[in-house]
Structures are given as C-alpha cells and as structure tokens.
PQR file with spaces between the fields and no chain letter, atoms N, CA, C, O and H, PARSE charges and radii, in Angstrom:
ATOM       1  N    UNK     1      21.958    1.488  -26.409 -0.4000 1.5000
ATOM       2  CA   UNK     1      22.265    1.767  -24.996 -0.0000 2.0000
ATOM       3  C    UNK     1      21.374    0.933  -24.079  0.5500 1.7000
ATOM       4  O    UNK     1      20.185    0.774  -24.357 -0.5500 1.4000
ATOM       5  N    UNK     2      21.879    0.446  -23.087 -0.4000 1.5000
ATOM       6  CA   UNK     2      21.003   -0.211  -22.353 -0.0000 2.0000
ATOM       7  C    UNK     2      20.166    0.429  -21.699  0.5500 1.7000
ATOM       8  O    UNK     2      19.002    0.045  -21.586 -0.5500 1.4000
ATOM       9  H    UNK     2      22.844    0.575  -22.861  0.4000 1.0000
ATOM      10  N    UNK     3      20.685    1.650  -21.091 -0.4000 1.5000
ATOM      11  CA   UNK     3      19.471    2.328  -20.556 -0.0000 2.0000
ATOM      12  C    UNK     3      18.186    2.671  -21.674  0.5500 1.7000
ATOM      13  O    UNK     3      17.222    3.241  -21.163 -0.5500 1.4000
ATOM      14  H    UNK     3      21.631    1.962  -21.183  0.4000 1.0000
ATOM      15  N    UNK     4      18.119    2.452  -22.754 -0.4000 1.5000
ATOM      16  CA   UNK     4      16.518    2.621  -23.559 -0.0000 2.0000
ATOM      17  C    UNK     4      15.969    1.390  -23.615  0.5500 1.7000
ATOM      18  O    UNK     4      14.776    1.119  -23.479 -0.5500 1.4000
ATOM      19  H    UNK     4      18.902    1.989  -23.170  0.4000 1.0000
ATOM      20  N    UNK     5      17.120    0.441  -23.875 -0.4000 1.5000
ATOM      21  CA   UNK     5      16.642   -0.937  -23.322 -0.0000 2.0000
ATOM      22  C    UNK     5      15.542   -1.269  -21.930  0.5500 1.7000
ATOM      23  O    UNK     5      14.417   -1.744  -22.085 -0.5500 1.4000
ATOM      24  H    UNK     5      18.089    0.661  -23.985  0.4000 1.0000
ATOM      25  N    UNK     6      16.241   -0.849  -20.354 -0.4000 1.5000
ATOM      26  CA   UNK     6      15.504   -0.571  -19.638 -0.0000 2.0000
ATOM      27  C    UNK     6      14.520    0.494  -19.827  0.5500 1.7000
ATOM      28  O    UNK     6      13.559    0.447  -19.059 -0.5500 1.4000
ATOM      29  H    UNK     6      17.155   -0.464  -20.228  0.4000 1.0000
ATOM      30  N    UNK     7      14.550    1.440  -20.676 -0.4000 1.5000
ATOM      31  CA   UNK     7      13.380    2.319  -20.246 -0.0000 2.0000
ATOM      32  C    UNK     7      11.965    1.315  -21.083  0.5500 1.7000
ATOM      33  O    UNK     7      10.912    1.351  -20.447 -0.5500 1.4000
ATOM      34  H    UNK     7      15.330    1.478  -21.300  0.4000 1.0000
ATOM      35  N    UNK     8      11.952    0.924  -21.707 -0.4000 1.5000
ATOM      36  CA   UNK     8      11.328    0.045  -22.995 -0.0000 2.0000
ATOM      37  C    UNK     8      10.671   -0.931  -22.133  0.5500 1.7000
ATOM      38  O    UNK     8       9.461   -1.131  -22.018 -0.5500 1.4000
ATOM      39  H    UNK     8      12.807    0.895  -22.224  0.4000 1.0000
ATOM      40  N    UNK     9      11.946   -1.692  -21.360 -0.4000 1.5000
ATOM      41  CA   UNK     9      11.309   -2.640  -20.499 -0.0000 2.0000
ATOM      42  C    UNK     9      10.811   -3.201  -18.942  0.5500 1.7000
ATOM      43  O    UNK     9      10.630   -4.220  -18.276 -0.5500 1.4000
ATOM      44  H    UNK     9      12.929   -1.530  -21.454  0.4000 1.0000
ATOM      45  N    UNK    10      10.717   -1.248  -18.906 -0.4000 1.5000
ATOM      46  CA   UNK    10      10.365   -0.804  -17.313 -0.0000 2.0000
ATOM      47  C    UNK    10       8.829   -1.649  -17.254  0.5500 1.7000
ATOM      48  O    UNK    10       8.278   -1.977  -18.305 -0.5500 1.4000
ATOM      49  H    UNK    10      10.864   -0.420  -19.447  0.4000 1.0000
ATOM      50  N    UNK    11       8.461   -1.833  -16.440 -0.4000 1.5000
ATOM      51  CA   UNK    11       7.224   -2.570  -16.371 -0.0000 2.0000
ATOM      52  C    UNK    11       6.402   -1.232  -15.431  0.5500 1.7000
ATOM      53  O    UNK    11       5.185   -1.329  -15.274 -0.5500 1.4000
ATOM      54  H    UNK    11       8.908   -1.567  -15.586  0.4000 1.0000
ATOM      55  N    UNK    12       7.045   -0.194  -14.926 -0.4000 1.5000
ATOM      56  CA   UNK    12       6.341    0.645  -14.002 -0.0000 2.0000
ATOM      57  C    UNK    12       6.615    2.048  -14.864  0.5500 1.7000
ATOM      58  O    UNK    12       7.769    2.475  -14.883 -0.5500 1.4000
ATOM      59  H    UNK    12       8.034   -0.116  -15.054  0.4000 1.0000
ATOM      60  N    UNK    13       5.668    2.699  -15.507 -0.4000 1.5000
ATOM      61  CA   UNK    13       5.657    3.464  -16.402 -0.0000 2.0000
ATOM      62  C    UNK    13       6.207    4.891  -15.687  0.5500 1.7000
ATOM      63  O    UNK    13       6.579    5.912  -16.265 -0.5500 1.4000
ATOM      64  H    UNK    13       4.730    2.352  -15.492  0.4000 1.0000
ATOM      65  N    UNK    14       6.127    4.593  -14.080 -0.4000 1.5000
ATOM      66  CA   UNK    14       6.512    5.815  -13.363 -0.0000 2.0000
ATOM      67  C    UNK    14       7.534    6.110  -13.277  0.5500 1.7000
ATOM      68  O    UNK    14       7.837    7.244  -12.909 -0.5500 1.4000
ATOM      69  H    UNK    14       5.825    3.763  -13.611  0.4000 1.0000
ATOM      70  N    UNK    15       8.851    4.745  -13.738 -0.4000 1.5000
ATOM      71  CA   UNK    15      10.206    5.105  -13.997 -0.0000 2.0000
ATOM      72  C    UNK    15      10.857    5.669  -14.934  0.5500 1.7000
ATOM      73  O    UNK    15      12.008    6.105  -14.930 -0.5500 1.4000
ATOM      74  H    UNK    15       8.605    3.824  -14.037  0.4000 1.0000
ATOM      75  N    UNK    16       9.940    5.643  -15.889 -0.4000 1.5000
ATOM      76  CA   UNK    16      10.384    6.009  -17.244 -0.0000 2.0000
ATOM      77  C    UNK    16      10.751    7.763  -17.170  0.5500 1.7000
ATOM      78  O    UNK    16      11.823    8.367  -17.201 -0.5500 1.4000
ATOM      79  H    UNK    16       9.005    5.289  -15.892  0.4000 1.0000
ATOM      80  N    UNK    17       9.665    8.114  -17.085 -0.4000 1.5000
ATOM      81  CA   UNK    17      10.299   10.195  -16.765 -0.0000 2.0000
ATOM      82  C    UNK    17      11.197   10.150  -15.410  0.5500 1.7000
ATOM      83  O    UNK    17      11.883   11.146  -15.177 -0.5500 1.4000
ATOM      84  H    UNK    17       8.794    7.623  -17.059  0.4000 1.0000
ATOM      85  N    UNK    18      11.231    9.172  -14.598 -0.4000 1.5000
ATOM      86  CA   UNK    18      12.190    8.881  -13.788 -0.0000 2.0000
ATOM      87  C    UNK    18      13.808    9.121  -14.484  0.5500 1.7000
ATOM      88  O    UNK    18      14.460   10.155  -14.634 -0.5500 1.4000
ATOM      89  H    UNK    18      10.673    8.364  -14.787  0.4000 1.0000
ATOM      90  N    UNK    19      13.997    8.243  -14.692 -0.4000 1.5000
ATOM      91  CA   UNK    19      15.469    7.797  -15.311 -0.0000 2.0000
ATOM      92  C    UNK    19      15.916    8.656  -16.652  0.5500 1.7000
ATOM      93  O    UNK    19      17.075    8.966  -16.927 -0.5500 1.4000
ATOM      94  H    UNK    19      13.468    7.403  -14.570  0.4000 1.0000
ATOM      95  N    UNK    20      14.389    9.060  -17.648 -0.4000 1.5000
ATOM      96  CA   UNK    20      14.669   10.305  -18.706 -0.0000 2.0000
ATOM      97  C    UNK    20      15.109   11.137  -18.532  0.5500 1.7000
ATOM      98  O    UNK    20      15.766   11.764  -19.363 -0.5500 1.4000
ATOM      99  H    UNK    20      13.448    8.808  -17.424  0.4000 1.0000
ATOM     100  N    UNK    21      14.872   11.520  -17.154 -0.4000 1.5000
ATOM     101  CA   UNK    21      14.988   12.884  -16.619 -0.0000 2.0000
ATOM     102  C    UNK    21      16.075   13.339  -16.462  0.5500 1.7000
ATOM     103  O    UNK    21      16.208   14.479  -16.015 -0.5500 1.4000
ATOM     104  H    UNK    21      14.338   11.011  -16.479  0.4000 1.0000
C-alpha cells in the first residue's frame, strides 16, 4: 500500500500517528 510506503518515508515523525490514526 502506498500509504505504509509514505508512512516509512515521512521525514516528520509527527505524521506518522497522524495518518495511522
């Protein structure tokens, strides 16, 4: 999925429980 793709290659760790969420 691309979105784990982006979460992987978020560079701002604050998006990550962002977009998990």
């Amino acid at each position: 999925m691309m979105t784990r793709v982006f979460l992987e290659k978020a560079p701002c760790s604050d998006m990550r429980p962002i977009l998990a969420s």
